[in-house]
MARDREN-894529 format. One record per residue (C-alpha): residue in one letter; residue number from 1; z, x, y. Coordinates in Angstrom, 1 decimal. Layout:
! residues N
<r residuo="a" num="NUM" c3="Z" c1="X" c2="Y"/>
...
//
This chain:
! residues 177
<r residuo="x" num="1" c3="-130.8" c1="-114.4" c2="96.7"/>
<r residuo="x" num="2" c3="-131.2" c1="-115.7" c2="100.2"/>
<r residuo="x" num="3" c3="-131.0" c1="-119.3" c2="101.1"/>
<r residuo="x" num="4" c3="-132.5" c1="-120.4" c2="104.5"/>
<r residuo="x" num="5" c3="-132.3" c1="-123.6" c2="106.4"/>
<r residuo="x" num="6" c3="-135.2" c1="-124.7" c2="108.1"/>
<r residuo="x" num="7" c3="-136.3" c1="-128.1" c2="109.7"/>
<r residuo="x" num="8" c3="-133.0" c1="-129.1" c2="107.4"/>
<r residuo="x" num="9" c3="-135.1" c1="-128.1" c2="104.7"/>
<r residuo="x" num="10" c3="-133.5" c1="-125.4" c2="102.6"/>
<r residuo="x" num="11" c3="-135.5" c1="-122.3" c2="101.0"/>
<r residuo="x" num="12" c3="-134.8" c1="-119.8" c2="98.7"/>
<r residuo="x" num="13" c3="-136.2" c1="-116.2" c2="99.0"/>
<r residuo="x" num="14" c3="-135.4" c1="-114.3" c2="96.3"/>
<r residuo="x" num="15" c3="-135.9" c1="-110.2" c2="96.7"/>
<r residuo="x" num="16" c3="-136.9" c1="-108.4" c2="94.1"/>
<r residuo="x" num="17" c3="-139.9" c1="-105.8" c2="94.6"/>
<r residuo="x" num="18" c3="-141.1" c1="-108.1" c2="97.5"/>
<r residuo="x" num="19" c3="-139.9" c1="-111.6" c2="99.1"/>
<r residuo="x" num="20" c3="-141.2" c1="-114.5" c2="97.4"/>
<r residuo="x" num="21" c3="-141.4" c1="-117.8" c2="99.4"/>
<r residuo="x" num="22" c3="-140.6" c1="-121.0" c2="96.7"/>
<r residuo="x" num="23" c3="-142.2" c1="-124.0" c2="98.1"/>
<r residuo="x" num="24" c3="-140.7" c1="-127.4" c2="97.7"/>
<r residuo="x" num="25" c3="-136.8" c1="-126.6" c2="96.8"/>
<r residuo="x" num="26" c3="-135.6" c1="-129.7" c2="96.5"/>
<r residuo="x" num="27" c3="-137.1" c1="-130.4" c2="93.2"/>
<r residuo="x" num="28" c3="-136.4" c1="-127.2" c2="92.0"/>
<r residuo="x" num="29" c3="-134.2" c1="-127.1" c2="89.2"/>
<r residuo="x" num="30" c3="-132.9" c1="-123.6" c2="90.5"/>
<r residuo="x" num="31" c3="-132.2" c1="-124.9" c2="93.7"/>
<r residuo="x" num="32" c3="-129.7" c1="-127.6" c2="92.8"/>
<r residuo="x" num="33" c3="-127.4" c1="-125.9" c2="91.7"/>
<r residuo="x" num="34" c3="-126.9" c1="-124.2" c2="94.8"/>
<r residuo="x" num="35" c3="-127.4" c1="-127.7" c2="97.1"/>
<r residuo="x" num="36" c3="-123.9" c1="-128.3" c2="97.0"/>
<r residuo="x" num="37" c3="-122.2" c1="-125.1" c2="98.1"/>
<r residuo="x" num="38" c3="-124.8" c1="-124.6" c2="100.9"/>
<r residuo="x" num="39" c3="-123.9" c1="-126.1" c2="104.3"/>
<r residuo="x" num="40" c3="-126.5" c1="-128.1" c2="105.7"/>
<r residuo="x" num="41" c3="-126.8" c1="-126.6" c2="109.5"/>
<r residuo="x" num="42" c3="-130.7" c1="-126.3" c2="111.1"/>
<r residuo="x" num="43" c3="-131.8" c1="-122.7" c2="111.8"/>
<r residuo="x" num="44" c3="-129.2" c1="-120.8" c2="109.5"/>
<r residuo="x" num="45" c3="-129.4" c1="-118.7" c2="106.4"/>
<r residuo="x" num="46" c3="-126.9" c1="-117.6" c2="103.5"/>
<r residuo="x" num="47" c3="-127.0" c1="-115.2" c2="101.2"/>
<r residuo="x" num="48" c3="-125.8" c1="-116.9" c2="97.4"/>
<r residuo="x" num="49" c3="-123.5" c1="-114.5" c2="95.6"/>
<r residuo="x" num="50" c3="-124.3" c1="-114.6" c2="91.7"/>
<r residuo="x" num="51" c3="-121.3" c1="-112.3" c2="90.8"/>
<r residuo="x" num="52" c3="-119.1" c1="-114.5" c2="92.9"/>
<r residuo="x" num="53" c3="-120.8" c1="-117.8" c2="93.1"/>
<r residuo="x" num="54" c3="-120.5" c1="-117.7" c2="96.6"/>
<r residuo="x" num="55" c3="-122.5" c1="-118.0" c2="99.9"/>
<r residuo="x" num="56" c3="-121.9" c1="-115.1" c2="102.4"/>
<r residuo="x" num="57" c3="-123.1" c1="-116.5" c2="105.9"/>
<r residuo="x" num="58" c3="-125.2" c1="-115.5" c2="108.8"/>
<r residuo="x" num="59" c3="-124.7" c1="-111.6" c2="109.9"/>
<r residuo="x" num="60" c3="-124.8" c1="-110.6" c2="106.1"/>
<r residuo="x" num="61" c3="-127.3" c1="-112.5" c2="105.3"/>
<r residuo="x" num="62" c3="-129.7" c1="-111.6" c2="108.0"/>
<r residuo="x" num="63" c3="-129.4" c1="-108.1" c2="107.5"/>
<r residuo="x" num="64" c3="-130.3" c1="-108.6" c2="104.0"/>
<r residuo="x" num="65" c3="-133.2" c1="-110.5" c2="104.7"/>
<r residuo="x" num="66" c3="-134.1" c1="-108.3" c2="107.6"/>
<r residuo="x" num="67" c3="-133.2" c1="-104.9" c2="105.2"/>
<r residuo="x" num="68" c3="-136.0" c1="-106.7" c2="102.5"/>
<r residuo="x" num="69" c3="-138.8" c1="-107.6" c2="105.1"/>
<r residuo="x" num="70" c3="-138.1" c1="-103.7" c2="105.9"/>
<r residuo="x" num="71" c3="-138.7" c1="-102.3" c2="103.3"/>
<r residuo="x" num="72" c3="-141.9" c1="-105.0" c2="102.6"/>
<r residuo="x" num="73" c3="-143.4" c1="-103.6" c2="106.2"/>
<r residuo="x" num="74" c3="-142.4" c1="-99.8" c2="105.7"/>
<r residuo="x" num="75" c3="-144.2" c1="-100.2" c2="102.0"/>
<r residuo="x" num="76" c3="-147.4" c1="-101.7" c2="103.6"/>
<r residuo="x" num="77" c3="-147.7" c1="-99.0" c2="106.2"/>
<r residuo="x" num="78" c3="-147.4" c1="-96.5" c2="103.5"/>
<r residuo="x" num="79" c3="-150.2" c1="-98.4" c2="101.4"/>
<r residuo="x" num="80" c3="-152.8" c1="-98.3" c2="104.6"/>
<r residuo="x" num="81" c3="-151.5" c1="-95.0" c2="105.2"/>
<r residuo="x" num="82" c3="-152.5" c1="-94.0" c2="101.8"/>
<r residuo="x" num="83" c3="-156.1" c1="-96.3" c2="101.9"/>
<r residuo="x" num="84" c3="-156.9" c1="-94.8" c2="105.1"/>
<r residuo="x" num="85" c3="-157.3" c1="-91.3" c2="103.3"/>
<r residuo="x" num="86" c3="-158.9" c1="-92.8" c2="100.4"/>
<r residuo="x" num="87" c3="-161.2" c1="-95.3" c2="101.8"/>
<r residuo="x" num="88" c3="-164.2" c1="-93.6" c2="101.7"/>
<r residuo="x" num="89" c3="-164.1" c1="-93.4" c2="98.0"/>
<r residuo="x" num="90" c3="-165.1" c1="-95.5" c2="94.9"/>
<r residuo="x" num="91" c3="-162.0" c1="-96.3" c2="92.6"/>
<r residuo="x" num="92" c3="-163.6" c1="-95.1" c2="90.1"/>
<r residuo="x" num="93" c3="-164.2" c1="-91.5" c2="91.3"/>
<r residuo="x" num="94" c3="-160.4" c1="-91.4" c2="92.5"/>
<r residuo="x" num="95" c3="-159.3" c1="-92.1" c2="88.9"/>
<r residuo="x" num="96" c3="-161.1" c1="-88.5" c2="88.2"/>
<r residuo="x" num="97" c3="-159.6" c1="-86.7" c2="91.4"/>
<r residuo="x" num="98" c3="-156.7" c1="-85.3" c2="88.9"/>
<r residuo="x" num="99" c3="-159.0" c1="-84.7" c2="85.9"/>
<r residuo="x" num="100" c3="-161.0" c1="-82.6" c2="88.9"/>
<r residuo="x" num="101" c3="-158.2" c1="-80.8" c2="90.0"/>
<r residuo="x" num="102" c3="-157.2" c1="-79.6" c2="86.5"/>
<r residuo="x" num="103" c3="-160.6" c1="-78.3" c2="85.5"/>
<r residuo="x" num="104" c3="-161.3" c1="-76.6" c2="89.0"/>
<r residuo="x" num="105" c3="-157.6" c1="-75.1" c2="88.7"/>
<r residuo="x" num="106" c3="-158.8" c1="-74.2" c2="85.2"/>
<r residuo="x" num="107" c3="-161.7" c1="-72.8" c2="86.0"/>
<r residuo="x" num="108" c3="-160.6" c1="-70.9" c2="88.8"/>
<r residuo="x" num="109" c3="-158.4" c1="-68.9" c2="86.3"/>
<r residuo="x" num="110" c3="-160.8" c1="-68.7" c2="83.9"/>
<r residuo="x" num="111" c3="-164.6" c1="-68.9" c2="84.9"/>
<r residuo="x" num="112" c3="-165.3" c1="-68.9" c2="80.9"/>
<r residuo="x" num="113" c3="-163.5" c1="-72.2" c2="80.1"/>
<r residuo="x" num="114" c3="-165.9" c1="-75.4" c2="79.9"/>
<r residuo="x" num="115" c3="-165.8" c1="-77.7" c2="82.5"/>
<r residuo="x" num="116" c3="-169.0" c1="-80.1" c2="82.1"/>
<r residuo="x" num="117" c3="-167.5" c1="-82.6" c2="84.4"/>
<r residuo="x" num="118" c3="-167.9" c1="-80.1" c2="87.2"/>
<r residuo="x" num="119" c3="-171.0" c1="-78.2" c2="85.3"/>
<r residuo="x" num="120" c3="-172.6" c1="-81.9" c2="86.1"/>
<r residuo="x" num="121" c3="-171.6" c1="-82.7" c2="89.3"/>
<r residuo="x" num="122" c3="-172.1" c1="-79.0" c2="91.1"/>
<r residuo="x" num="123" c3="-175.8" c1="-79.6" c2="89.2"/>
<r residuo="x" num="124" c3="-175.9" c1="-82.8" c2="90.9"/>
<r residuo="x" num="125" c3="-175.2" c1="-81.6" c2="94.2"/>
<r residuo="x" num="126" c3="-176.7" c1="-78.6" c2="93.9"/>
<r residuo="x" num="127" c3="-174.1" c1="-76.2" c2="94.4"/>
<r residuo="x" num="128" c3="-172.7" c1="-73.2" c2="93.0"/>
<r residuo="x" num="129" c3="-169.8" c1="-73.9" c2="90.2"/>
<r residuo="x" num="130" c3="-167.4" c1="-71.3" c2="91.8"/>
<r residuo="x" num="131" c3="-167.6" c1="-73.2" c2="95.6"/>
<r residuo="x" num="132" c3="-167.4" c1="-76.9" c2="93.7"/>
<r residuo="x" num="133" c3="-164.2" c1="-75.3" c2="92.1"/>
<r residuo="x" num="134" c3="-163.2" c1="-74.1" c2="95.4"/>
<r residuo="x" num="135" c3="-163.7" c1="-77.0" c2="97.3"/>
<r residuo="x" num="136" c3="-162.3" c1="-79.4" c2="94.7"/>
<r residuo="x" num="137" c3="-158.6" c1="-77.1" c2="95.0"/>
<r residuo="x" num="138" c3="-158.7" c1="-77.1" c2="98.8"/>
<r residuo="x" num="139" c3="-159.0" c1="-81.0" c2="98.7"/>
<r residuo="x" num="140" c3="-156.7" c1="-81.9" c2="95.7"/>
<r residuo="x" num="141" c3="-153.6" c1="-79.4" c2="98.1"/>
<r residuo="x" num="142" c3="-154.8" c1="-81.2" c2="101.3"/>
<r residuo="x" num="143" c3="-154.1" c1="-84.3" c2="99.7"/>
<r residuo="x" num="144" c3="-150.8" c1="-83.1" c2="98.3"/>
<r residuo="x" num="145" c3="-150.1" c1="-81.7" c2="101.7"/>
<r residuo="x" num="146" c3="-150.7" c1="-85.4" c2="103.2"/>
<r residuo="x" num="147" c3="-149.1" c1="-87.2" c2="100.3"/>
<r residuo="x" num="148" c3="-146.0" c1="-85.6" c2="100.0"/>
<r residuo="x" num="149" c3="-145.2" c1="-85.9" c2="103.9"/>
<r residuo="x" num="150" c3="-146.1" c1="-89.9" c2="103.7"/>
<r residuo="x" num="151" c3="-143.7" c1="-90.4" c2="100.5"/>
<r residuo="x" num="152" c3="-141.2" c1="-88.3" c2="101.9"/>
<r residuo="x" num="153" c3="-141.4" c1="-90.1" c2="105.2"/>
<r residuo="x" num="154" c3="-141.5" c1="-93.6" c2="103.3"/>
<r residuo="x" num="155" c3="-138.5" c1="-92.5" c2="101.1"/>
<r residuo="x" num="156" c3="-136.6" c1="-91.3" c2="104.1"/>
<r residuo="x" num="157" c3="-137.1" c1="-95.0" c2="105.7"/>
<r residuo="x" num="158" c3="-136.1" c1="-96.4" c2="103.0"/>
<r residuo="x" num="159" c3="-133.2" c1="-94.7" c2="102.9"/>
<r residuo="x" num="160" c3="-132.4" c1="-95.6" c2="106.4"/>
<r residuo="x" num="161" c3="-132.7" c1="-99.0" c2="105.7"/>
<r residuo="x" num="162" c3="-130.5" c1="-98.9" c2="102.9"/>
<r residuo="x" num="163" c3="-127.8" c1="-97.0" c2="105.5"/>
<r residuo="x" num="164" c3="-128.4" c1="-99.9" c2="108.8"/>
<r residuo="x" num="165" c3="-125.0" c1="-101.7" c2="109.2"/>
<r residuo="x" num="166" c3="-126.5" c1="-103.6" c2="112.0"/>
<r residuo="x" num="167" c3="-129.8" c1="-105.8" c2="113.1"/>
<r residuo="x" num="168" c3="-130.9" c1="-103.1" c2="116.2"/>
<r residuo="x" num="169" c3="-130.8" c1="-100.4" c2="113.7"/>
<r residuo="x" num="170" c3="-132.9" c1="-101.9" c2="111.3"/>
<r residuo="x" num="171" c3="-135.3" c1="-103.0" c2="114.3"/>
<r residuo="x" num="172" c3="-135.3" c1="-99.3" c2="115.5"/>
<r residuo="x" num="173" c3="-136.4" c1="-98.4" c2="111.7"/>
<r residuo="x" num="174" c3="-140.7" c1="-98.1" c2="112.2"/>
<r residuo="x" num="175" c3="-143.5" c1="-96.3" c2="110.2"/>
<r residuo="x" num="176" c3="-144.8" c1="-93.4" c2="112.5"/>
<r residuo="x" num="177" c3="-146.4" c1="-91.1" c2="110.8"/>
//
């Protein structure tokens, strides 16, 4: 948990998945407990210890809090990263994409097995089975292709945040993809 000191106002953020803001600490329950051990100085933040029941000051707790936002701002990239490719799609249609991919594959192996779903849509578009099939594969590795570099690439970042001992690493640390 990270404890900040604002305006002499004190925050918690606690980091979970993502950084949570609680508005209004001092009539939090949670946060009394805490009031005590935290030194009241403007502009500073601690990191609370559970396993110890200690605050850790400053450097630690800045590279915590800057290691969380990190990892919130690498996440977020990878999320427009991944809505960029998909945009031009209904939700709906992108819930098939793997149900697609399985009957083209499926097909391709086996131009005897049933596949109605893509029966129906080469019909609609008035194409031939075999090139729906086709194009259907090409898409589904493209998109593994692109996939598979982001979340590598996120992963890797992530990593690298987890492995930053210092503020200018973490600051180096930037989605470019």
């Amino acid at each position: 948990m990270i404890i900040r000191i604002l305006n002499g106002k004190c925050y918690i953020l606690k980091i979970k998945d993502e950084i949570t803001f609680l508005e209004d600490n001092a009539f939090n329950p949670q946060f009394r407990k805490y009031s005590k051990a935290i030194p009241q100085s403007k502009g500073r933040q601690y990191l609370w210890d559970d396993l110890t029941s200690t605050i850790v000051t400053d450097d630690v707790a800045e590279l915590a809090y800057v290691r969380a936002v990190k990892v919130k701002e690498i996440n977020s990239a990878y999320s427009s990263y991944f809505n960029s490719i998909t945009s031009d799609y209904p939700k709906e249609e992108i819930d098939t994409w793997t149900k697609q991919e399985a009957l083209a594959r499926a097909y391709k192996a086996n131009n005897t097995t049933t596949v109605n779903m893509l029966y129906n849509l080469a019909k609609k578009r008035a194409i031939p089975l075999d090139l729906l099939a086709n194009k259907i594969v090409e898409k589904a590795d493209i998109l593994d292709l692109l996939l598979g570099t982001a979340i590598g690439h996120r992963q890797a970042l992530e990593t690298a945040i987890e492995n930053a001992t210092t503020l200018e690493e973490l600051q180096e640390i930037v989605w470019e993809l």
